[in-house]
C-alpha positions in Angstrom: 104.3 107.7 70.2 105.0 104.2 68.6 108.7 104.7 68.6 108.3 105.5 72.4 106.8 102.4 72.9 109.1 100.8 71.0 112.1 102.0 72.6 110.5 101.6 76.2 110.3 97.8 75.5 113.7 97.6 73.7 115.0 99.2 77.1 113.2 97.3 79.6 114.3 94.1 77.4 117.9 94.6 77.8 117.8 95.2 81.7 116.1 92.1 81.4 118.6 90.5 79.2 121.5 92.2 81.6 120.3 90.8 84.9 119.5 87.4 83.2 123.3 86.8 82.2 124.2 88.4 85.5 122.7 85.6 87.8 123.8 83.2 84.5 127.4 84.0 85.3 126.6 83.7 89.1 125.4 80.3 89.2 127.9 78.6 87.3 130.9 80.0 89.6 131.6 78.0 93.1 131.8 81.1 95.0 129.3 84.0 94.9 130.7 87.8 94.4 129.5 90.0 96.6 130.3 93.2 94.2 128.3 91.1 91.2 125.4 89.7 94.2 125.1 94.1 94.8 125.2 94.9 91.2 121.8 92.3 90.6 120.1 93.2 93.4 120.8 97.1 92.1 119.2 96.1 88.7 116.9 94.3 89.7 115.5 97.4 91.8 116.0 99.9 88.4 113.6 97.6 86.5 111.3 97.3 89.5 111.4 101.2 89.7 110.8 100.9 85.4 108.0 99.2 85.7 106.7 100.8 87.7 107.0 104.5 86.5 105.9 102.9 83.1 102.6 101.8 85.0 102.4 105.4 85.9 103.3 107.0 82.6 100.4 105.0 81.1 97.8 106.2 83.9 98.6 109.7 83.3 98.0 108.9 79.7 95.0 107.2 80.1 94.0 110.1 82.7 94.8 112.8 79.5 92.7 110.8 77.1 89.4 110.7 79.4 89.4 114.4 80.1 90.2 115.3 76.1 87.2 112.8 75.9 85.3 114.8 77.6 86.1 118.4 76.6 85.6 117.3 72.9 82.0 116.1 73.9 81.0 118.4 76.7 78.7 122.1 75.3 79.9 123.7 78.1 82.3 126.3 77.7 86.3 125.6 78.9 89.5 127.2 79.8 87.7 130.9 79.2 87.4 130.3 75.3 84.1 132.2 74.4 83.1 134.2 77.7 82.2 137.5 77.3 85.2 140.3 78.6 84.0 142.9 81.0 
């Protein structure tokens, strides 16, 4: 799991990085590109849409952990383990 995370932040990082140099470039020329403009405002959309999925990754995560939680301290019987055949 911690190379995951590691390899999520090296990733989000260098989009980061990549858009950053993008709009560098941008500024210092006299004229703007549209091709280059299209190409930031398509990155910048993928990292939105990172984020964003990561922020759901992590929900479903935390969601996992809370019901393993609660199997591991609920008596109760689950998922048929124990009951009687007939």
């Amino acid at each position: 799991m911690e190379n995951r995370i590691i390899y999520r932040d090296l990733i989000t990082a260098d989009l980061f990085v990549a858009i950053a140099r993008l709009k560098h470039t941008g500024k210092r020329k006299v004229s703007t590109n549209l091709k280059e403009y299209k190409a930031i405002k398509e990155a910048e959309k993928l990292w939105e849409h990172c984020l964003e999925e990561e922020q759901n990754i992590w929900e479903l995560e935390a969601k996992n952990w809370r019901q393993t939680e609660k199997y591991q301290k609920d008596t109760e019987l689950y998922f048929g383990v124990g009951e009687d055949a007939d």
